[in-house]
N, C-alpha and C positions, 0 to 999 in steps of 0.2 A: 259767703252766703250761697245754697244752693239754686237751682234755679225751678219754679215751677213744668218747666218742659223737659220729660225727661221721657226717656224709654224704659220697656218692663225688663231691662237687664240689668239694666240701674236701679238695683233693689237694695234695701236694708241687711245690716248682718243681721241672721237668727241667733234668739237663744239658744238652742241647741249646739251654733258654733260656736257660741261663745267660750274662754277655758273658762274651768272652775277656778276659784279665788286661790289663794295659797295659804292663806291665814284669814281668822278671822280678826272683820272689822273692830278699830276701838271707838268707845261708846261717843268721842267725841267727835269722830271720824265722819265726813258726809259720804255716803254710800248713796245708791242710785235709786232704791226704796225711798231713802229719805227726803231726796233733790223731788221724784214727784210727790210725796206727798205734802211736801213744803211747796209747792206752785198750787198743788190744789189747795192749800189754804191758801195762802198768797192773793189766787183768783176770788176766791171767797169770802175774807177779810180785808182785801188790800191794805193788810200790818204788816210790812216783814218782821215786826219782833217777835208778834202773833203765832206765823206761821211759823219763825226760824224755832219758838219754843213749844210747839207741838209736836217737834222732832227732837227734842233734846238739844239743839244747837241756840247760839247765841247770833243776835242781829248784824254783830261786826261778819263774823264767819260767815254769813248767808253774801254779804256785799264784795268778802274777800272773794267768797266762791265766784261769786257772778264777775266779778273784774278779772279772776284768773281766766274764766270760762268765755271772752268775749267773741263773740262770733262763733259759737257754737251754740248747738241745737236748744240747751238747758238757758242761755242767754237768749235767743227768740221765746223760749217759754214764758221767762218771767216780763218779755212785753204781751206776751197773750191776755196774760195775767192780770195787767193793766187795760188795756183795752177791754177785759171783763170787768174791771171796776168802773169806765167812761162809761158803761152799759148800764151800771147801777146808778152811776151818779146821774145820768139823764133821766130814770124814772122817778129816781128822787127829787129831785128838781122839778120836775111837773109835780110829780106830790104837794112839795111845797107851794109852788107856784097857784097851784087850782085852790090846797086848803089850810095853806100858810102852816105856821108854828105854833104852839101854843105856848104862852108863855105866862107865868103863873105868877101873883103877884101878892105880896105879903105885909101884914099892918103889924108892928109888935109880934110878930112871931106867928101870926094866925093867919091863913091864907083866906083874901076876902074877892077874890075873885079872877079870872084869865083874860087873856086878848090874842089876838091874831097878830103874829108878827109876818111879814112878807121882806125878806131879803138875802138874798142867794146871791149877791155880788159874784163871789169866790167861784163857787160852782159854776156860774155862767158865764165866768171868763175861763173856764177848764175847758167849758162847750164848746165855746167860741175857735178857741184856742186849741184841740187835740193833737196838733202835728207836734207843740210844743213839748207833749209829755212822752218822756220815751224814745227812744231809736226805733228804725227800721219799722216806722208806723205801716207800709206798702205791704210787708213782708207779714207783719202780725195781722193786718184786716186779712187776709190770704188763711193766714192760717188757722185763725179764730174755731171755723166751723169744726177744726179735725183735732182739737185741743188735745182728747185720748189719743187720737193716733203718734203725738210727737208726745207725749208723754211716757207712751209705751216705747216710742225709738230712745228716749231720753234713759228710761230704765234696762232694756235690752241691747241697745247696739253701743257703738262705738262714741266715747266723748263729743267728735268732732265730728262734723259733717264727712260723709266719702265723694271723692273726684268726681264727677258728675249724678250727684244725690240730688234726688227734687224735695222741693218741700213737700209735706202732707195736706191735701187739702182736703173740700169735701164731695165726696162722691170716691170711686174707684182711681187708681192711678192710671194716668193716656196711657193706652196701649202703642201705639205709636209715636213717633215726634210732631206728625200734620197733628195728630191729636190733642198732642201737650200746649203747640202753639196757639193752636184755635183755641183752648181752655184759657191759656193766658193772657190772650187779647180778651174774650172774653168777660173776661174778671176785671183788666185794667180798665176797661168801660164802662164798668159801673162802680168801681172804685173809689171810692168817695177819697181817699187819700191821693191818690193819684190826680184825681181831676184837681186836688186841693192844690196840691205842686205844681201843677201844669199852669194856674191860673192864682196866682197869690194874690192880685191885686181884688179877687173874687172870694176868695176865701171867705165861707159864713160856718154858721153852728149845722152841725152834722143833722141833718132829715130835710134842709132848707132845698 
């Protein structure tokens, strides 16, 4: 995994360097178009069957990918990914919470009335619980804000992270190393994941 402090020489490869392909891809083939456009569904749906079939590919092939890909750039996406579904599931959950479920209720086939149901068990043990879902929970709150930026590394550069590559975050890359540090302590400070780790026996539901 790269590290958030990095200097501006430690840059991305361009498209432009990149060579051109030698053949074209086959249809069942993942290509780097596909890998983002399958996370941004992914973030969006949090289905991978959802997303793996928005791209023509199959749900086995999306998990093959991600296990061949471990520790690369396209495998911190798909915790981005996740971490944008914790995002949903907590508004949803306050939705519920404030104005419950509606749940509809039927006499002989004729519906004669509704009620309020209130119960999110599941969901508030996800809250409760986020470090459980996922790898590299530290890595993915980091990179959440620059989602495009590693999507765009993810389609143009290189499969695997480069020898001293930082992550993408948000805002401009440190121009220097004092710069890169300061941003990383920075961020570990308010790092709700972090503080999480640091202090397990404290551990509550994320905004607490």
């Amino acid at each position: 995994m790269p590290t958030t402090n990095c200097s501006p020489q430690q840059s991305n490869t361009l498209a432009s360097e990149l060579p051109t392909p030698a053949r074209k891809p086959r249809h069942n083939e993942w290509t780097r178009a596909k890998m983002v456009l399958f996370l941004r569904e992914l973030a969006a749906s949090q289905s991978v069957s959802q997303a793996a079939k928005s791209v023509g590919m199959s749900r086995q092939s999306a998990y093959a990918l991600r296990n061949r890909l471990v520790g690369t750039p396209f495998a911190l996406a798909w915790e981005v990914a996740l971490e944008a579904g914790l995002q949903q599931l907590a508004h949803a959950v306050m939705d519920r919470a404030i104005n419950g479920e509606e749940v509809p209720h039927y006499y002989h086939g004729e519906l004669i009335g509704t009620s309020r149901r209130y119960d999110g068990r599941l969901a508030t043990w996800l809250l409760d619980n986020p470090w459980k879902v996922g790898r590299n929970q530290v890595a993915r709150e980091f990179v959440a804000p620059a989602f495009d930026k590693l999507l765009e590394r993810i389609e143009w550069a290189g499969l695997d992270w480069e020898e001293g590559e930082c992550l993408p975050g948000a805002g401009p890359a440190p121009q220097t190393e004092a710069e890169g540090e300061e941003r990383e302590m920075a961020f570990l400070t308010r790092s709700w994941y972090a503080d999480a780790a640091d202090a397990p026996s404290t551990r509550g539901r994320r905004g607490r």
